[in-house]
Every structure is written in structure tokens, then in C-alpha cells.
C-alpha positions in Angstrom: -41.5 -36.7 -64.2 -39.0 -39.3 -65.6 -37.9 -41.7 -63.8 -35.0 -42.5 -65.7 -32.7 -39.6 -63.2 -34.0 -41.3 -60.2 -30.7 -42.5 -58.0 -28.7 -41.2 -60.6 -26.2 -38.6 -60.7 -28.1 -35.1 -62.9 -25.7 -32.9 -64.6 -27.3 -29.3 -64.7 -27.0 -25.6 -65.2 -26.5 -23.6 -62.5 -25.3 -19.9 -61.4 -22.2 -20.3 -58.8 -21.8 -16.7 -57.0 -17.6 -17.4 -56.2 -17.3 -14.6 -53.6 -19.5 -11.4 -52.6 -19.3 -8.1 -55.6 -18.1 -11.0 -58.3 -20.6 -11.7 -61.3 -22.2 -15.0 -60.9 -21.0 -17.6 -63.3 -23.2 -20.3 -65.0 -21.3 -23.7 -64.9 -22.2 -27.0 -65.6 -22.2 -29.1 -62.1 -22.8 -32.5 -60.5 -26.2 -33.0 -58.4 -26.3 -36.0 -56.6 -29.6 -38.3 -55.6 -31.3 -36.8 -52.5 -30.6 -39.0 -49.1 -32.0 -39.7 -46.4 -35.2 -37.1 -46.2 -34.2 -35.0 -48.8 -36.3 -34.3 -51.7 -34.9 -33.8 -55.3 -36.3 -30.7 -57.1 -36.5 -29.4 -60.6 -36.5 -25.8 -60.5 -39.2 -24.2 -62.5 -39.2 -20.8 -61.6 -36.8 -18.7 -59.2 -37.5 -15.1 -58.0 -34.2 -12.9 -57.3 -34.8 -11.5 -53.9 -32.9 -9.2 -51.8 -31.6 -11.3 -49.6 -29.9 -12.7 -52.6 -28.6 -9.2 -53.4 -26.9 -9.1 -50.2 -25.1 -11.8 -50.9 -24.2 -10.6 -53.9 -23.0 -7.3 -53.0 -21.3 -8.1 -49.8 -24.1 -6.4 -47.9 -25.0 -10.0 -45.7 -21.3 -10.8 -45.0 -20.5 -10.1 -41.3 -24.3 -9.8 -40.7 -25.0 -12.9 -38.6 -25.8 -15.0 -41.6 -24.4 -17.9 -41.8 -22.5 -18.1 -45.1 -19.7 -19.9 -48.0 -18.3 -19.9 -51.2 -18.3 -20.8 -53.8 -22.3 -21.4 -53.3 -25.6 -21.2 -55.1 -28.1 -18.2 -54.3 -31.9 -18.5 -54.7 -34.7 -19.6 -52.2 -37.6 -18.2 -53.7 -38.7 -20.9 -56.0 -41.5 -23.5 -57.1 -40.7 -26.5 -59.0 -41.7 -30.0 -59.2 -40.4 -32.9 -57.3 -37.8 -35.6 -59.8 -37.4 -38.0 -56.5 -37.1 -38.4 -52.8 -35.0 -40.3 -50.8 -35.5 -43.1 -47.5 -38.1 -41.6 -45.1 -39.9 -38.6 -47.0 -43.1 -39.1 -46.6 -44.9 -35.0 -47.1 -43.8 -35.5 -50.7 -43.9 -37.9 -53.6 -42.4 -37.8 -57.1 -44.6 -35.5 -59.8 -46.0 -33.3 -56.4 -45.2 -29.2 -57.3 -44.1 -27.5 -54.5 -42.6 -24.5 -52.7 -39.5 -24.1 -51.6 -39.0 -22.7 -47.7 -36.0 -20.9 -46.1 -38.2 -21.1 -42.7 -38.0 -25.2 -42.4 -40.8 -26.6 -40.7 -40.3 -30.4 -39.0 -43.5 -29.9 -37.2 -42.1 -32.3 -34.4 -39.2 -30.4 -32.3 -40.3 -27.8 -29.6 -39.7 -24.9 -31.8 -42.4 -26.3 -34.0 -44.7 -27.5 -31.2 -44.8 -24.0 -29.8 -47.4 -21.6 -31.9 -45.7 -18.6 -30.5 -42.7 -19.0 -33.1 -42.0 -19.8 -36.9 -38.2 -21.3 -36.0 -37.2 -25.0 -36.3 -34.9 -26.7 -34.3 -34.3 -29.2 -36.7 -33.7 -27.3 -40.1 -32.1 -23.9 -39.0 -32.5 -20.9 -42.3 -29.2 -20.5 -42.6 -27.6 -24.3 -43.3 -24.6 -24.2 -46.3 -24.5 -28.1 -46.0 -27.4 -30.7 -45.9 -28.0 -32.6 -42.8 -25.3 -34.8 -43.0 -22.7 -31.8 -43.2 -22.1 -33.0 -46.8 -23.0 -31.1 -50.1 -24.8 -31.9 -52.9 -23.4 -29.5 -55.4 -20.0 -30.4 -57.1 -18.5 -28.4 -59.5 -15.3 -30.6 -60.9 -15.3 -32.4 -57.4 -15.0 -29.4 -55.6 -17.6 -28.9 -52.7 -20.5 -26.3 -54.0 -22.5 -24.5 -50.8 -26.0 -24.0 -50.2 -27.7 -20.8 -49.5 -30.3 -20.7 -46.5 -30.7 -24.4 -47.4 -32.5 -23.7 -51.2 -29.9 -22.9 -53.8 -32.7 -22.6 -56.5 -30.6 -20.8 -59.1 -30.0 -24.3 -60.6 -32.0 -26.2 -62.8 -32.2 -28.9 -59.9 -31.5 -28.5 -56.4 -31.6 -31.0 -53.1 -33.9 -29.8 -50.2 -34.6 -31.1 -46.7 -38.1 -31.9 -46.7 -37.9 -29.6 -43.6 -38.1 -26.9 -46.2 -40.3 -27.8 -49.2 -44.7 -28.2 -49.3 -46.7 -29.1 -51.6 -49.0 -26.5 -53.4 -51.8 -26.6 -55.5 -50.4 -27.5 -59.3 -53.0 -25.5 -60.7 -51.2 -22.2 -59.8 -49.0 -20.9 -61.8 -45.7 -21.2 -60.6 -44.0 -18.2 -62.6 -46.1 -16.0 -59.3 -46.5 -18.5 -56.4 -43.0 -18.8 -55.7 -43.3 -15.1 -54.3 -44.8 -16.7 -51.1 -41.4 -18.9 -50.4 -40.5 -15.2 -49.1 -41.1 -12.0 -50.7 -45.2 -11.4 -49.9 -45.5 -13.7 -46.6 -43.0 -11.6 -45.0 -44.1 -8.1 -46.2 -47.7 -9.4 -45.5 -47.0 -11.0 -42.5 -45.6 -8.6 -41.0 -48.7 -6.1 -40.6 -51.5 -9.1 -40.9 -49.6 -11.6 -38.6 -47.1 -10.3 -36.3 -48.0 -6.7 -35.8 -51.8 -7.4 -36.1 -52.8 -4.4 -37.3 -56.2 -3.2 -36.3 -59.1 -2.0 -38.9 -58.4 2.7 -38.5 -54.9 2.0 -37.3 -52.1 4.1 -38.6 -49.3 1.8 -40.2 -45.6 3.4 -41.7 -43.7 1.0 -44.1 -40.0 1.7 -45.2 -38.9 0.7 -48.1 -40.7 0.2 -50.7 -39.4 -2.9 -52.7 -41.7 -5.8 -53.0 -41.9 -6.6 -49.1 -42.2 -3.4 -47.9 -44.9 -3.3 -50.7 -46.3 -6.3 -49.8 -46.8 -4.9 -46.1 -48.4 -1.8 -48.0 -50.9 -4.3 -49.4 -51.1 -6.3 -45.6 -52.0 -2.8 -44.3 -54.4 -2.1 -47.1 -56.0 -5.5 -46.4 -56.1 -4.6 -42.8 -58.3 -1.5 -43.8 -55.8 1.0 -42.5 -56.5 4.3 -41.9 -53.2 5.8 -43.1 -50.8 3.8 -45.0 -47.0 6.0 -45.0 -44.4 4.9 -47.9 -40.9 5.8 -46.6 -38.4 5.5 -49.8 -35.4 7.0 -50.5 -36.1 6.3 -54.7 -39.2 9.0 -55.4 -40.0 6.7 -58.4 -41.5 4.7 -56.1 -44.3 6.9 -55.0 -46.6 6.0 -57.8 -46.3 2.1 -57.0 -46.8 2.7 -53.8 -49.5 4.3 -54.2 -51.3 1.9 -56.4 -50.7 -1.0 -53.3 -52.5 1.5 -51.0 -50.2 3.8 -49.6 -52.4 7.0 -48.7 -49.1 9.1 -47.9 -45.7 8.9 -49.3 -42.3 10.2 -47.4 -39.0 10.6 -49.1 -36.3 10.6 -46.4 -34.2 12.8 -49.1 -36.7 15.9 -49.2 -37.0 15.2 -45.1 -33.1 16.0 -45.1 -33.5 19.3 -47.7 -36.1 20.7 -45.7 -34.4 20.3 -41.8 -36.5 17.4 -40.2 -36.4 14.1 -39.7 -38.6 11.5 -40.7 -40.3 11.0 -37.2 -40.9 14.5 -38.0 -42.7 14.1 -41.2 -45.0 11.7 -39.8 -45.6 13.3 -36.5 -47.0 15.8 -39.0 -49.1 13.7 -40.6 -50.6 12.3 -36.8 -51.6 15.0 -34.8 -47.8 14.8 -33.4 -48.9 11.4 -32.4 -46.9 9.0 -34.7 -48.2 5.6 -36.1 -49.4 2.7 -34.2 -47.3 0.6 -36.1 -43.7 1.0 -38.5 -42.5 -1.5 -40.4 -39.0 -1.8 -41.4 -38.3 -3.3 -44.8 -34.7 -2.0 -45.9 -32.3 -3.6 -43.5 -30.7 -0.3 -42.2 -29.8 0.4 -38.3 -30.7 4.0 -39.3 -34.0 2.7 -40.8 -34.9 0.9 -37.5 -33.8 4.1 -35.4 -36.3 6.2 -37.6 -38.8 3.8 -37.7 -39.2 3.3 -33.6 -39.0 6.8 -33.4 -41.9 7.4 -35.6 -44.2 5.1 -33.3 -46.8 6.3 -30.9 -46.2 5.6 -27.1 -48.2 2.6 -27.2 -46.7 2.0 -30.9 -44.9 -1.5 -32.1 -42.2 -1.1 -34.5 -41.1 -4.6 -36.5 -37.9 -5.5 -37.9 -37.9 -7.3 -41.0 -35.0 -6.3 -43.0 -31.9 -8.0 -42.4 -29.0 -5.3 -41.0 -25.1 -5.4 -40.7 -23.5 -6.9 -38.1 -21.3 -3.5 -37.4 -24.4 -1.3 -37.2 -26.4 -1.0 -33.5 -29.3 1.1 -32.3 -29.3 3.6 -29.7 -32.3 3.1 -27.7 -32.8 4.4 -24.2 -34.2 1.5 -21.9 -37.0 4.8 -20.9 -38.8 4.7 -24.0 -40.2 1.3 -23.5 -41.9 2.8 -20.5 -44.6 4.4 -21.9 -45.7 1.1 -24.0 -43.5 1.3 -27.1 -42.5 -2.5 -28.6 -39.5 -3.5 -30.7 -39.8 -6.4 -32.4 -38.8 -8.3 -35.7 -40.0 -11.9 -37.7 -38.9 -14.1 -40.4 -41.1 -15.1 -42.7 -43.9 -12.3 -41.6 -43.9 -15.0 -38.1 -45.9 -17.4 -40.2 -45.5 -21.3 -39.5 -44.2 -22.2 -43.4 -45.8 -25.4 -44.0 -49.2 -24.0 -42.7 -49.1 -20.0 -44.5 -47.5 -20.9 -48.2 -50.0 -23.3 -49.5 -52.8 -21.2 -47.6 -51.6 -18.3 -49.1 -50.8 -19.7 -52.5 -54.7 -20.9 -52.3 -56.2 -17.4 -51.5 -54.3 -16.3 -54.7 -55.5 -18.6 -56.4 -59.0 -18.2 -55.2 -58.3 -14.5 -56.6 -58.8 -13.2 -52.8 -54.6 -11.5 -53.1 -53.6 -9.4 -55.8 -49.9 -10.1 -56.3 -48.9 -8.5 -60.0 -48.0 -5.5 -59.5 -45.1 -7.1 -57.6 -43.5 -8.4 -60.8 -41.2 -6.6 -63.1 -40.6 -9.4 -65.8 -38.9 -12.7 -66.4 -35.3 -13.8 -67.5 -33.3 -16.9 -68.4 -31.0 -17.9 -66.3 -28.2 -16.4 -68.6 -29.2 -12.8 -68.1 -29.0 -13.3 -64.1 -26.2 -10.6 -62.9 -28.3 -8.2 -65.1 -31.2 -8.8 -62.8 -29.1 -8.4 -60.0 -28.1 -5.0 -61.3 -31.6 -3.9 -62.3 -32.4 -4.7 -58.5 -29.6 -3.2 -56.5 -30.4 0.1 -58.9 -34.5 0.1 -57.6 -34.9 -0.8 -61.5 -37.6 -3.5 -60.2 -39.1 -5.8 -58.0 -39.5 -9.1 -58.4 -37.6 -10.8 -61.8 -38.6 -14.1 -62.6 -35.9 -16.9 -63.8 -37.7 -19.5 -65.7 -36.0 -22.6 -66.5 
């Protein structure tokens, strides 16, 4: 990297979503030098994600998510670092890196404490830096930060709670899928549910996490692996991550039975050790616990609506049944990405089939339509 931008003032593209179901506009704005232990970062490559999406379409407003406008989406991203301010001392100039919602300060007692992935210090949903000050402006007005990232900009400004190094060889067009997308669908089976070798797994939604908890189940050598989707174009894909069965809640409806049902069918009238919900639906969690076994463990990983509740009768957790949920597949950030990015690179994880294509930053509310449609999974945004 140059160092003639260091402590200086970088003018940059960027796409500024103004309020929730408004196309993003691309604007020309003001980032400033990083402070005290921030890191600089020029954006290489940006994946849209649905978490994004809900932001876009209104979906996350009201959800418990900590969010304001005008403010800059992204947060799935790998770039290279332009300069760091007073204190950073994880990352240098030149280092390539990963960008993570999940901060990790690896000092508070969050961090300390191997039995969780949250951080005291950096929390995921931060709109300001540490300093409650921005470092977007847009004409002097204040520009906000999503989940701390904001990597649909040419340059952003991180905590260096939320950024590791990787290994440059990788290329970064794919790795920035483990800032979210794969470590949580994968996590969720391989990490927090801790699926057993013959265990009987059920995944809904079939987007790239839930797909990415196909492939954790695969990897887990699964006995039965059960799509749930809505979209029946997604059997085939589903399929080809290792799903042996595949459920569309639709044809469930037609035919009179519900989706605990359908795979009560499939299990003897058992139901899975383990369900896995990927969508972000009340409704989705509802049919997902009841799908379990007695001694079953459903986990939540999409993120719901505030309105919407579950109606769960304190009795069913007698017989053994678990309800429980993760960010980040419940994987310590600064410890899983660059592992994870490693074993890709080692050839050990087979991510492609998770990709749809790549765009310019120009054609980024077509993306966001393509994905809200179940036209793809992950779109890339090179810059």
C-alpha cells in the first residue's frame, strides 16, 4: 500500500442505504484516518449477505438490531490494510485481512470465557466507532455503520476488535465468505450442535448458510441430511451440498401435514436429532423444534422480527429437547476465520458452489433483488 493516504482524509465510492425498501445510492464520501485502535481498510471484495437484505427491505427494523440511517451495509468482506492508528498492534500496513461482525478483544470476560463467541468490548451491532463518532461523512453529515463493518465502500474504518489477518495467498473474491455466511451455517452443526457421525440433522432454508450447515452435516457424516425450502429450485443445490432428503413446506401445506409431519415420516415417527434454522421465521423455529426428537437440539441461527414469538410449552423440555441459537456458528472469530480460511486453502472445504457471480459496485440494488427473489447465493462486489 501507498503511504501517501496515511493520516489523510480518502475520498471514496461508497453505497449509502438512506432508509429500509429505498435503492441504495452510490455517493462520493469523506473517510477519515483511523484513531485510536482502528484499522483503515481498503475493501477488495464484499459479499451481499442476508443480513444485509434485511436491512434493506425493512425485515431487521424492530428486530433487536441495533440500527441508523443513512448508513453503509456490508460486513462480509476481505481487503487489505492502508493504515492503523495509536495502539494496533494485531495488524500492520500491507497485512490482508477479514473483516468480523463477531469482535474479538480477547481480554474482557466474554472473551476469556470459551463457552461464548460475544465481546464485551466490541458489541455486533455498533453504528458509531468507539468514540461514539463516525467516520463516514457524506457533505458533513454523519454516515452510520452497519454491525461495525460498512464494507460496501471502497475504504472502511474498523476496530481492530473486528478485523484478522489471513493468509494473502487466498483468494479473497471466496474467503470473505467466512466473515459470516459458511462459519455460521457450518458452525452451526460442526460447532454448536456437535453433530455426531449417523445422526439425523434437518436444515431450513436453503440459502448459502443453511447450505453451508448442509455441507457441516455432510462433513459430520450424517446419516440423513433434510432440505426444508419454500423455493423447489433449490432441491438440486441442495442436493449437490449433501442433502439426502429434500421438503418443500409448500407441497406439506397441499397435501394436509405439517412439516414435523413430513419428517416424522422420514424417522420412524422419531424426528431428527438435530434442526437447524436458517431463514429467520418464528414459524420456521416453531416447525423446526417440533421436528426434533425428545432428546433432539434445535438451533436458531436466523435472525427473527421482534413482533413474532414462539409458543412453547415449558413440558416439552421435559423429555430432553434443547432450544438454542449462535452467532457466528458459536466460533471465537479471531481463532475460526483464519483457521477456516487455511483449511480452504489447504483444499480440505469446498466452498463454490456457494457463489452465484460477481458485480461492481454499480449494479448493487440488482444484487439485492436477485437475492431477495432466491435468484442466488452469494454475489461478489469487487472493487
Amino acid at each position: 500500500m501507498s503511504s501517501d493516504t496515511i493520516g489523510k482524509l480518502i475520498k471514496c465510492r461508497a453505497a449509502i442505504c438512506w432508509e429500509p425498501n429505498k435503492p441504495l445510492t452510490i455517493e462520493e464520501i469523506d473517510v477519515e484516518p483511523p484513531k485510536i485502535g482502528e484499522v483503515r481498510i481498503k475493501v477488495i471484495a464484499n459479499n451481499i449477505c442476508h443480513s444485509d437484505l434485511h436491512v434493506y427491505d425493512g425485515h431487521a427494523v424492530g428486530a433487536g438490531v441495533n440500527l441508523e440511517f443513512p448508513c453503509i451495509l456490508g460486513h462480509e468482506a476481505t481487503g487489505v490494510v492502508e493504515s492503523v492508528g495509536d495502539g494496533v498492534k494485531s495488524i500492520a500496513p500491507g497485512d490482508y485481512v477479514a473483516t468480523l461482525f463477531a469482535g474479538q478483544c480477547e481480554e474482557c470476560a466474554l472473551c476469556e470465557n470459551p463457552k461464548t463467541n460475544l465481546c464485551l468490548k466490541r458489541k455486533f451491532d455498533e453504528t458509531l466507532m468507539a468514540d461514539k463518532t463516525s467516520r463516514f461523512k457524506l457533505n458533513g453529515q454523519i454516515i452510520y455503520k452497519f454491525v461495525g463493518i460498512s464494507s460496501l465502500s471502497e475504504y472502511t474504518v474498523i476496530s481492530e476488535v473486528q478485523v484478522v489477518k489471513i493468509n494473502p495467498k487466498v483468494r479473497m473474491d471466496r474467503a470473505c465468505i467466512f466473515s459470516c455466511g459458511f462459519t455460521t451455517g457450518y458452525g452451526s452443526v460442526v460447532n454448536v450442535a456437535k453433530a455426531e457421525a449417523q445422526s439425523t440433522i434437518a436444515v431450513w432454508g436453503m440459502g448459502t448458510v443453511g447450505l453451508a450447515a448442509v455441507y457441516g452435516a455432510r462433513k459430520c457424516n450424517a446419516a440423513m441430511i433434510i432440505g426444508v425450502d419454500t423455493n423447489g429450485n433449490k432441491e438440486e443445490i441442495a442436493k449437490k451440498m449433501g442433502c439426502t432428503h429434500f421438503i418443500n413446506p409448500l407441497k406439506c401445506r397441499e397435501e394436509n401435514k405439517t412439516i414435523a409431519d413430513a419428517i416424522k415420516q422420514l424417522t420412524n415417527g422419531v424426528g431428527v436429532d438435530y434442526a437447524i434454522e436458517c431463514v429467520g421465521q418464528a414459524a420456521c423455529v416453531q416447525d423446526a423444534f417440533e421436528s426434533i426428537a425428545p432428546w433432539g437440539t434445535t438451533v436458531v441461527v436466523g435472525v427473527c422480527s421482534a413482533e413474532k414469538k414462539l409458543e412453547i410449552h415449558p413440558n416439552e423440555f421435559l423429555s430432553g429437547k434443547k432450544l438454542t441459537g449462535a452467532l457466528l456458528g458459536g466460533y471465537k472469530s479471531k481463532e475460526c476465520v483464519p483457521h477456516l480460511i487455511q483449511e480452504y486453502v489447504d483444499g480440505k472445504l469446498d466452498i463454490e458452489n456457494l457463489f452465484t457471480g460477481s458485480i461492481k459496485l454499480d449494479e448493487v440494488n440488482s444484487a439485492f433483488q436477485w437475492l431477495k427473489q432466491g435468484k442466488v447465493l452469494r454475489t461478489v462486489v469487487l472493487f
